[in-house]
mmCIF file of the N, C-alpha and C atoms, coordinates in Angstrom:
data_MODEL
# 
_entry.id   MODEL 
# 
loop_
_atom_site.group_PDB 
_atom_site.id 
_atom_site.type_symbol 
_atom_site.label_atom_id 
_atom_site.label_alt_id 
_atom_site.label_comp_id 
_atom_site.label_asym_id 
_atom_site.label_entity_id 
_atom_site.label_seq_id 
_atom_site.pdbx_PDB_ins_code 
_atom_site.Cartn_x 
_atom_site.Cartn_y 
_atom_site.Cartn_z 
_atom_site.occupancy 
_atom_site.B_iso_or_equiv 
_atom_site.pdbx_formal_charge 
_atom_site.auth_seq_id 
_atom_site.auth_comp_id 
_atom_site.auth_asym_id 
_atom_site.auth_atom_id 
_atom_site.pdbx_PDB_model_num 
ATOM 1   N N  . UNK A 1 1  ? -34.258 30.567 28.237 1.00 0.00 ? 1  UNK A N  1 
ATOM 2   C CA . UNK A 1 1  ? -34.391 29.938 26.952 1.00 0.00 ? 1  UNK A CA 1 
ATOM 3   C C  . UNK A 1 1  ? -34.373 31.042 25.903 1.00 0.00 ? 1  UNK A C  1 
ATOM 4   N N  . UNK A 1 2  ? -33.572 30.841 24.790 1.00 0.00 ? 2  UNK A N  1 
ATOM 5   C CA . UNK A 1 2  ? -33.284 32.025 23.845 1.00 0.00 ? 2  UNK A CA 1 
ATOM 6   C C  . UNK A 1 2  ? -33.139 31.824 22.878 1.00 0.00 ? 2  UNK A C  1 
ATOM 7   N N  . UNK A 1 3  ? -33.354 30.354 22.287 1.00 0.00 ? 3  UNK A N  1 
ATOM 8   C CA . UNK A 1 3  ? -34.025 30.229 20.482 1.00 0.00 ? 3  UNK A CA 1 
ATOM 9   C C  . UNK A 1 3  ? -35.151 30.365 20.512 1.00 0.00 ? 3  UNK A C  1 
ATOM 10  N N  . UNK A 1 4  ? -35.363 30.655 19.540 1.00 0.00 ? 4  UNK A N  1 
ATOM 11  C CA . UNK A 1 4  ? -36.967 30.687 19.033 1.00 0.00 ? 4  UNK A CA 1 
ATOM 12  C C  . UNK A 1 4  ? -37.179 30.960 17.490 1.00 0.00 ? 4  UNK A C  1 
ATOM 13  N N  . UNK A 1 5  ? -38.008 30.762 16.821 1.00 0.00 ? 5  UNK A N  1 
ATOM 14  C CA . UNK A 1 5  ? -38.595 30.773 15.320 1.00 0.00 ? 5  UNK A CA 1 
ATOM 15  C C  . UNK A 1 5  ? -39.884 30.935 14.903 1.00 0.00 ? 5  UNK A C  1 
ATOM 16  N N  . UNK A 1 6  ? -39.860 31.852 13.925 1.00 0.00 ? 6  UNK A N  1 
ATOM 17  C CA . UNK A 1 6  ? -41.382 31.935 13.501 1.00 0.00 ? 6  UNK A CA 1 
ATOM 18  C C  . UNK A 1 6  ? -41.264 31.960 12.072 1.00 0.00 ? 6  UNK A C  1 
ATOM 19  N N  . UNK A 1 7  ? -42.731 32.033 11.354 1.00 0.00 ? 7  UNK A N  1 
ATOM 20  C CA . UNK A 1 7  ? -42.788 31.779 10.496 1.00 0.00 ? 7  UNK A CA 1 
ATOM 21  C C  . UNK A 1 7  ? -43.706 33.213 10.155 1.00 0.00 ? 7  UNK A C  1 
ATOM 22  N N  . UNK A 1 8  ? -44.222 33.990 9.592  1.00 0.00 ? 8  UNK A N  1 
ATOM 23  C CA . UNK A 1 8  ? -45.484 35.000 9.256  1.00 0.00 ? 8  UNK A CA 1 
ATOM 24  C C  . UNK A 1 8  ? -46.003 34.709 8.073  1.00 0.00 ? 8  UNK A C  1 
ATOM 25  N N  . UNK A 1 9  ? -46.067 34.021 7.370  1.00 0.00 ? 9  UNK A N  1 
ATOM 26  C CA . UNK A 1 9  ? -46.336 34.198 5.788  1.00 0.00 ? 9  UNK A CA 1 
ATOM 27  C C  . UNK A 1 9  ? -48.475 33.980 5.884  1.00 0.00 ? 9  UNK A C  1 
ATOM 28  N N  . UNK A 1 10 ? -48.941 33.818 6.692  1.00 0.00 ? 10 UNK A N  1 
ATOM 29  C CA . UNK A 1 10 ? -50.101 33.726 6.968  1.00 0.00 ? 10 UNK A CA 1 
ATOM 30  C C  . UNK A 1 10 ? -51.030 32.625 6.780  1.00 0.00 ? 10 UNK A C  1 
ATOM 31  N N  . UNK A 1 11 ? -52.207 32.121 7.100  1.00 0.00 ? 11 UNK A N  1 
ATOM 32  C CA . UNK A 1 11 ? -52.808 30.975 7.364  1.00 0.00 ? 11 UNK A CA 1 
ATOM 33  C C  . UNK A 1 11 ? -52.107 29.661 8.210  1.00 0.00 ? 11 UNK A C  1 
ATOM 34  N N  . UNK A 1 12 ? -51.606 28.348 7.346  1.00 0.00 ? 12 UNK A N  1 
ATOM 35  C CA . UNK A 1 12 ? -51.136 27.912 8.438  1.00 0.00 ? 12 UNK A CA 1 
ATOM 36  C C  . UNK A 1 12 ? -49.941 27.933 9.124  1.00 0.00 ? 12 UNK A C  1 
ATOM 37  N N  . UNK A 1 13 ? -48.859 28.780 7.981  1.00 0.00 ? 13 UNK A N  1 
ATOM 38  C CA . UNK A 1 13 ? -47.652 29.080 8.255  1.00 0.00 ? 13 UNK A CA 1 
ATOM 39  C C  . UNK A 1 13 ? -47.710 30.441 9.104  1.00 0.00 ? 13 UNK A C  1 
ATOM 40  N N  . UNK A 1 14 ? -48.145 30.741 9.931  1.00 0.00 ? 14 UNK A N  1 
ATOM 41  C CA . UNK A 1 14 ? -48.558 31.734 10.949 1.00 0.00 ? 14 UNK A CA 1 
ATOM 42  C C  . UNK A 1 14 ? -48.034 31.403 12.086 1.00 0.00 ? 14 UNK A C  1 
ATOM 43  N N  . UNK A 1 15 ? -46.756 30.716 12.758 1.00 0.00 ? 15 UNK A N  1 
ATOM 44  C CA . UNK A 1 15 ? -46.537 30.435 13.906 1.00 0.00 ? 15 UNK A CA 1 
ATOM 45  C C  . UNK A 1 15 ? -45.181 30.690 14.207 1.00 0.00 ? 15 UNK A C  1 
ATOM 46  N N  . UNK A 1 16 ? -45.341 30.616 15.687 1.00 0.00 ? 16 UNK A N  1 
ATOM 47  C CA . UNK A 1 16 ? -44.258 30.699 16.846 1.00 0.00 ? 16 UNK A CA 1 
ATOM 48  C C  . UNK A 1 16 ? -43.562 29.715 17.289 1.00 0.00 ? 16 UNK A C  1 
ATOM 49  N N  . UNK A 1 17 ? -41.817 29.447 17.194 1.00 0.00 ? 17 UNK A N  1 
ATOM 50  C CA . UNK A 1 17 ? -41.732 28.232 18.232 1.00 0.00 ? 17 UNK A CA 1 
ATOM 51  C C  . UNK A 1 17 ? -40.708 28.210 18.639 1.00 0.00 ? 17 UNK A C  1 
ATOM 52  N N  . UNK A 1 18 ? -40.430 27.761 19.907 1.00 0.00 ? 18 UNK A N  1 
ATOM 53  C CA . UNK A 1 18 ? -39.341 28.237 20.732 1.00 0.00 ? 18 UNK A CA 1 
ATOM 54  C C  . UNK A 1 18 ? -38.968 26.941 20.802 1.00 0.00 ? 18 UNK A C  1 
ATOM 55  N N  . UNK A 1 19 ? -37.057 26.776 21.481 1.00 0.00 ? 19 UNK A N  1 
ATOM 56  C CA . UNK A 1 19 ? -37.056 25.245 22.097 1.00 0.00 ? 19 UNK A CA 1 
ATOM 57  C C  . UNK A 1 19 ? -35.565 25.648 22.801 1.00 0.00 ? 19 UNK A C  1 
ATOM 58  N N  . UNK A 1 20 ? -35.070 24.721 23.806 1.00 0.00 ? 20 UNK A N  1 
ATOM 59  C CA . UNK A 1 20 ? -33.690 24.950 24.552 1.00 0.00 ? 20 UNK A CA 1 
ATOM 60  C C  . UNK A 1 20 ? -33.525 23.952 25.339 1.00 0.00 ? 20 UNK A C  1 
ATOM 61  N N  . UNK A 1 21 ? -32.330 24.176 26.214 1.00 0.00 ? 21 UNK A N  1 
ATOM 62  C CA . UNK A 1 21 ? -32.171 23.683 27.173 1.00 0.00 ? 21 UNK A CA 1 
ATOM 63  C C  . UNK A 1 21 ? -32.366 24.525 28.325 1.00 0.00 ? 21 UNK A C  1 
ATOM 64  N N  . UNK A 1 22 ? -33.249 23.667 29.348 1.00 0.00 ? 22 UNK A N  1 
ATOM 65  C CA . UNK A 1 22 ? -32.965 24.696 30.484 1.00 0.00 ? 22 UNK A CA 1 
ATOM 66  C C  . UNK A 1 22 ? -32.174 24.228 31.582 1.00 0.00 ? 22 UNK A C  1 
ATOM 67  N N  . UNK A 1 23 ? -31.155 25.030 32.081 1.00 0.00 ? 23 UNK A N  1 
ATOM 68  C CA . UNK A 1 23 ? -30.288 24.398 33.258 1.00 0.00 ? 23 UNK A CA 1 
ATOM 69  C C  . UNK A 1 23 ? -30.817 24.965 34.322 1.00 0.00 ? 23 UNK A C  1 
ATOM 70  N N  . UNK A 1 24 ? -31.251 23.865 34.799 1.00 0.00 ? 24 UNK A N  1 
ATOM 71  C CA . UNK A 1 24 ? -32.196 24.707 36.392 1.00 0.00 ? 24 UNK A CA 1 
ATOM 72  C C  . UNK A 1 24 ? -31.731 24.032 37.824 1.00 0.00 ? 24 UNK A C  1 
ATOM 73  N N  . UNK A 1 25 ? -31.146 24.573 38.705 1.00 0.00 ? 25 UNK A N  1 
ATOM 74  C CA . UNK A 1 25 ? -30.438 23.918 39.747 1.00 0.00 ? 25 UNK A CA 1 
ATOM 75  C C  . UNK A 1 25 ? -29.978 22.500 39.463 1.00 0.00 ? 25 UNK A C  1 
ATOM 76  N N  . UNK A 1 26 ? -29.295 22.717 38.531 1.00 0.00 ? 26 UNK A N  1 
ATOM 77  C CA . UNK A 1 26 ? -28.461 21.112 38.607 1.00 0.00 ? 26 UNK A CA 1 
ATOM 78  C C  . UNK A 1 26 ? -29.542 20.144 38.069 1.00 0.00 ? 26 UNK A C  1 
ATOM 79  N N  . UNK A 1 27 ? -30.738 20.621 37.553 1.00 0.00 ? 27 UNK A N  1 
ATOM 80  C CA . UNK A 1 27 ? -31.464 19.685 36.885 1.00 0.00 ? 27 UNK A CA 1 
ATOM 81  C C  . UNK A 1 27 ? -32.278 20.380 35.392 1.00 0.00 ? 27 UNK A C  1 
ATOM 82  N N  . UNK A 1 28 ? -31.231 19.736 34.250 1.00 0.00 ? 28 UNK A N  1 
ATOM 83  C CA . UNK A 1 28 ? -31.201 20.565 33.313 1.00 0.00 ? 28 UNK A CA 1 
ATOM 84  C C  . UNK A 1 28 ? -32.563 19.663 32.607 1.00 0.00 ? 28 UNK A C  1 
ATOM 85  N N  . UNK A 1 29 ? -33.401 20.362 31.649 1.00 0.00 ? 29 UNK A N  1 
ATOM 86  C CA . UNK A 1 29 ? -34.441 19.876 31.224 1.00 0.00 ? 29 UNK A CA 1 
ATOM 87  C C  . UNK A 1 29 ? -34.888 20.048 29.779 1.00 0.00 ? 29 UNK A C  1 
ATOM 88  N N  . UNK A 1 30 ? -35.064 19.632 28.829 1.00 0.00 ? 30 UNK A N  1 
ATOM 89  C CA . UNK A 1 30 ? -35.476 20.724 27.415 1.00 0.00 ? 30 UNK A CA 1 
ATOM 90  C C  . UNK A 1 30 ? -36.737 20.857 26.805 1.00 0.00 ? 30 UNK A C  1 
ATOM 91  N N  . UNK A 1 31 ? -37.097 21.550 26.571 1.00 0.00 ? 31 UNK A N  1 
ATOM 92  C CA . UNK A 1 31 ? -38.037 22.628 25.898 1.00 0.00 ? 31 UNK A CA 1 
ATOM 93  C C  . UNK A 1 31 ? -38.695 22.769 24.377 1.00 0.00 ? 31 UNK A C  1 
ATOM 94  N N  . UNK A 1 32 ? -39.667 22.215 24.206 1.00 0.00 ? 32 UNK A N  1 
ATOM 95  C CA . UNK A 1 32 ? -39.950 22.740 22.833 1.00 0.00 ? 32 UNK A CA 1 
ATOM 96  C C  . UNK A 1 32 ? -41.290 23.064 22.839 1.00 0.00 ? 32 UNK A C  1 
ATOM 97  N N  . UNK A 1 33 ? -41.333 24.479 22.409 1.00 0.00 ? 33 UNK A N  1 
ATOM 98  C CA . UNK A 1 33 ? -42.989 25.279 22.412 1.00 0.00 ? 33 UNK A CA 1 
ATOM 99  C C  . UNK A 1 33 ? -43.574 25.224 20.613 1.00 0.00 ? 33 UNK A C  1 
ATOM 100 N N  . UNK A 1 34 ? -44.129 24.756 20.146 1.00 0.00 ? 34 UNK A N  1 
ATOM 101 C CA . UNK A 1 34 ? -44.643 24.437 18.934 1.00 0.00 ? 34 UNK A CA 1 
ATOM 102 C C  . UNK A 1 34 ? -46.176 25.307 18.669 1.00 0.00 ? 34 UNK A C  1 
ATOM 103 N N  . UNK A 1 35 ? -46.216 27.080 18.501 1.00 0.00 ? 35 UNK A N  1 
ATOM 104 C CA . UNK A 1 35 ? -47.230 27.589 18.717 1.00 0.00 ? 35 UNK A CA 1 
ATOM 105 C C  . UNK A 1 35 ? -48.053 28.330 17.451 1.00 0.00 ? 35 UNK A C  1 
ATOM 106 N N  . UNK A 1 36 ? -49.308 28.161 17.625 1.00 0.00 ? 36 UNK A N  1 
ATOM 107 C CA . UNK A 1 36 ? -49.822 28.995 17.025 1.00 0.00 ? 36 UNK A CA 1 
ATOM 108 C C  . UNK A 1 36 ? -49.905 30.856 17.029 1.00 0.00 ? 36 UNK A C  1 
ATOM 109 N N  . UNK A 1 37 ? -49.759 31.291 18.456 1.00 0.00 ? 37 UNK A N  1 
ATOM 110 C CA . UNK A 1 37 ? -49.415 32.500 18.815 1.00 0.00 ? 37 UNK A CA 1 
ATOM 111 C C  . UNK A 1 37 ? -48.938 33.488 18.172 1.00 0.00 ? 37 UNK A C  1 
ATOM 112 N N  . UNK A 1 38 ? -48.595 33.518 16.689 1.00 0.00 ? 38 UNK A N  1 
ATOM 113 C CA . UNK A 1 38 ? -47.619 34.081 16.165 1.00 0.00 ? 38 UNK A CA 1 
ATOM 114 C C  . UNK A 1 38 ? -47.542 36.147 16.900 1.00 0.00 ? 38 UNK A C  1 
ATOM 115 N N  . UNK A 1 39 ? -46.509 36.351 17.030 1.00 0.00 ? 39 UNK A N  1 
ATOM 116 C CA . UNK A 1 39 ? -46.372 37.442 17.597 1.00 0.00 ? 39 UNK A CA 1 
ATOM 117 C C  . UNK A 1 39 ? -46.961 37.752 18.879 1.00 0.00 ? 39 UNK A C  1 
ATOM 118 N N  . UNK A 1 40 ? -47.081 37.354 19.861 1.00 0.00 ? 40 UNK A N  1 
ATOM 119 C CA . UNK A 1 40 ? -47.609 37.032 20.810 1.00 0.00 ? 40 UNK A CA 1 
ATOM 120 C C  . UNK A 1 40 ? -46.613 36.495 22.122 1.00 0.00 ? 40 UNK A C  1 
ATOM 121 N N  . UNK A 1 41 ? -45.615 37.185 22.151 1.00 0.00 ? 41 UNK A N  1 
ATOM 122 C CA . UNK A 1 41 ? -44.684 36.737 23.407 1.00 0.00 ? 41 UNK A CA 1 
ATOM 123 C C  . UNK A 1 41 ? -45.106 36.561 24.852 1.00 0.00 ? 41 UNK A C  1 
ATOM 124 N N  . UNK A 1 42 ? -46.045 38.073 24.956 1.00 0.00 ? 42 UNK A N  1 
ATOM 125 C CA . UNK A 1 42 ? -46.931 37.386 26.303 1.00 0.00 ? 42 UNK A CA 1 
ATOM 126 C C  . UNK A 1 42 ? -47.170 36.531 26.600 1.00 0.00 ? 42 UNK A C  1 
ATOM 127 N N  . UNK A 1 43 ? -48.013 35.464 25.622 1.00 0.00 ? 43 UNK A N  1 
ATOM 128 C CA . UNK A 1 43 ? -48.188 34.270 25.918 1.00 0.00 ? 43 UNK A CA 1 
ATOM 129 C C  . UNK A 1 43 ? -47.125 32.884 25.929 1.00 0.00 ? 43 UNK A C  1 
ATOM 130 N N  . UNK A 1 44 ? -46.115 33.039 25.045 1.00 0.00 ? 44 UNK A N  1 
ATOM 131 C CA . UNK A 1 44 ? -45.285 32.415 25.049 1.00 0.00 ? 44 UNK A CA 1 
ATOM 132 C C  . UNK A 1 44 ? -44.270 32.479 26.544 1.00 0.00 ? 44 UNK A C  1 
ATOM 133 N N  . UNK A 1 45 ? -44.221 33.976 26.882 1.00 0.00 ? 45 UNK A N  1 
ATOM 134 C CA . UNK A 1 45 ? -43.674 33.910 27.978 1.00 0.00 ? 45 UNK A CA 1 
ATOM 135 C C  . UNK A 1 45 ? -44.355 33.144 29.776 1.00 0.00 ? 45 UNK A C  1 
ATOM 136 N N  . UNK A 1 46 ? -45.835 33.293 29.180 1.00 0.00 ? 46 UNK A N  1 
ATOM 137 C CA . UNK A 1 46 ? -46.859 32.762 30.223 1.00 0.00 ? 46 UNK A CA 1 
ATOM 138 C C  . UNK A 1 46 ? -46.284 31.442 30.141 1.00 0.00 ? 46 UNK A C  1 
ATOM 139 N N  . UNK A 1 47 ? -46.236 30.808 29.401 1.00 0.00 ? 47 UNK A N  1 
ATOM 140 C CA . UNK A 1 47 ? -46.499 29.052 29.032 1.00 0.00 ? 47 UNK A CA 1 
ATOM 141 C C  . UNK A 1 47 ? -45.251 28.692 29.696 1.00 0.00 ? 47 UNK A C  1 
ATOM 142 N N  . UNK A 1 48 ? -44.167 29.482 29.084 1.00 0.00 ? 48 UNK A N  1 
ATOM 143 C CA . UNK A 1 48 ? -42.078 29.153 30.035 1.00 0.00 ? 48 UNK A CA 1 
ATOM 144 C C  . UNK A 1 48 ? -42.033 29.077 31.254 1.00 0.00 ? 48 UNK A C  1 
ATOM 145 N N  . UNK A 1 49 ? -42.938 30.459 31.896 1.00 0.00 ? 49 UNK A N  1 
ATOM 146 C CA . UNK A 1 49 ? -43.384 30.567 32.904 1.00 0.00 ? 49 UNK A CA 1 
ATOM 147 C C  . UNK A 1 49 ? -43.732 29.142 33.829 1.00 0.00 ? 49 UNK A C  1 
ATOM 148 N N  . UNK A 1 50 ? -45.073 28.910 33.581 1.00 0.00 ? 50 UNK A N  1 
ATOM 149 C CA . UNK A 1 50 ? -45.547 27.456 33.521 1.00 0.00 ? 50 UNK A CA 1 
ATOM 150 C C  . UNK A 1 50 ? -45.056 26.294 34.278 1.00 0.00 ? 50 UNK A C  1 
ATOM 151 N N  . UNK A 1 51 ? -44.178 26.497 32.259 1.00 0.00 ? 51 UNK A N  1 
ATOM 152 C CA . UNK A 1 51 ? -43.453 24.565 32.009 1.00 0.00 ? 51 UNK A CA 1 
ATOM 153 C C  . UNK A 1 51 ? -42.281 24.872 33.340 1.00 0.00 ? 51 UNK A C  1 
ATOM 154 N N  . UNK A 1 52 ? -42.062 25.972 33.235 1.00 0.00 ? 52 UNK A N  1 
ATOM 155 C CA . UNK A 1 52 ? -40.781 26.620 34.566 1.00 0.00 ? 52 UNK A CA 1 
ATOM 156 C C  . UNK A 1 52 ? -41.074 26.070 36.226 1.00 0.00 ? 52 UNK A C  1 
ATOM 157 N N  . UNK A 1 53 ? -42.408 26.865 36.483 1.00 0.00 ? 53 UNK A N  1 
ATOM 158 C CA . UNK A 1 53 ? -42.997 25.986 37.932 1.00 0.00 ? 53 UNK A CA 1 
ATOM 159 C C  . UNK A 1 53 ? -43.192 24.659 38.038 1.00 0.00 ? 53 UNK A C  1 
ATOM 160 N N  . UNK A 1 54 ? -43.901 24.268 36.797 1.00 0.00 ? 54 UNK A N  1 
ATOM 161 C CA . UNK A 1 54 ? -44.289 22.709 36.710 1.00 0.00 ? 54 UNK A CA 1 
ATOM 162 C C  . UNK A 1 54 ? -43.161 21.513 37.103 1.00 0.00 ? 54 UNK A C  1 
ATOM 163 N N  . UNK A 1 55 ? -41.942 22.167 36.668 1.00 0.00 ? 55 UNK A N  1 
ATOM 164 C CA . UNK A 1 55 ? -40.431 21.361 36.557 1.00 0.00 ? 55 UNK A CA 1 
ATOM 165 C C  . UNK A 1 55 ? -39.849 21.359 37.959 1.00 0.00 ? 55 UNK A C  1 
ATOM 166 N N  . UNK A 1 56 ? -40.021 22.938 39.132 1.00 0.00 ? 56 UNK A N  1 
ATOM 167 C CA . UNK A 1 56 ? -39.669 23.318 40.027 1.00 0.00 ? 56 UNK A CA 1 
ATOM 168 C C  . UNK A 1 56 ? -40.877 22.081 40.777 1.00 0.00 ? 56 UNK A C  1 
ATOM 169 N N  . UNK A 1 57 ? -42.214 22.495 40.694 1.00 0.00 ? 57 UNK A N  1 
ATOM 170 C CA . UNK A 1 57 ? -42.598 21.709 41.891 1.00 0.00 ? 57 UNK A CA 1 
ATOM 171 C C  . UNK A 1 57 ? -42.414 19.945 41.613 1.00 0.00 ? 57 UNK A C  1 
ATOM 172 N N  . UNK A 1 58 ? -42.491 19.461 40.381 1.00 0.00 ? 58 UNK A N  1 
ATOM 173 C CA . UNK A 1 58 ? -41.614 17.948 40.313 1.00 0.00 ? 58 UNK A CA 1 
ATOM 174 C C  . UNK A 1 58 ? -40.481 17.629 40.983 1.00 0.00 ? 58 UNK A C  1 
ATOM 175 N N  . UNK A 1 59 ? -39.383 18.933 41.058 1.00 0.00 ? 59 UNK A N  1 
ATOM 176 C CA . UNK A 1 59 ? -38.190 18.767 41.738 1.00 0.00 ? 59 UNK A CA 1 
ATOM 177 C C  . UNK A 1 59 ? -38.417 18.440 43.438 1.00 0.00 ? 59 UNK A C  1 
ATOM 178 N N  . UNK A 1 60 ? -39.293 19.318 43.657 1.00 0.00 ? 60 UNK A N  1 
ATOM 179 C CA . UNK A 1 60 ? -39.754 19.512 45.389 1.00 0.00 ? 60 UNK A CA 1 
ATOM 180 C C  . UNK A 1 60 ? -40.464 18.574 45.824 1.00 0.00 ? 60 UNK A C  1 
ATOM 181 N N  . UNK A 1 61 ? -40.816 17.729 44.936 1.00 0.00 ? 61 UNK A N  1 
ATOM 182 C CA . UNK A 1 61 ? -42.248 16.699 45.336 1.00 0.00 ? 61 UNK A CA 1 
ATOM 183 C C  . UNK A 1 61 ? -41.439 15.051 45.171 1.00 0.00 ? 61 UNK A C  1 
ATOM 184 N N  . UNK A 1 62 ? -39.739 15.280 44.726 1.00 0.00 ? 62 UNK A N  1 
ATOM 185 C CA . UNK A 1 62 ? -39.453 14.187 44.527 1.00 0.00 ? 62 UNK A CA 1 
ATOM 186 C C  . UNK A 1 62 ? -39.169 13.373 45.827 1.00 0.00 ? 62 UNK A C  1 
# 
């Protein structure tokens, strides 16, 4: 996933947000991260991470 947007101007316009498509073995899915995190990719990358397994073990459990 490789859009993403932020905002810095500070208080509530302080955020991070990503969104895509993901094509994942033939089961494509999409994405939208709506974050407070601003500058903070670690965590954004934790969460992709995540929504990433979460999608994989739905696939395996079908």
């Amino acid at each position: 996933m490789k859009i993403a947007g932020w905002i810095g101007n500070g208080g509530n316009q302080h955020v991070q947000n990503a969104g895509g498509i993901v094509m994942r073995s033939g089961h494509p899915y999409a994405v939208v991260i709506l974050s407070t995190a601003y500058g903070r990719l670690d965590y954004m990358n934790l969460l992709v991470s995540a929504i990433d397994a979460a999608h994989e073990e739905l696939l395996t459990n079908d």
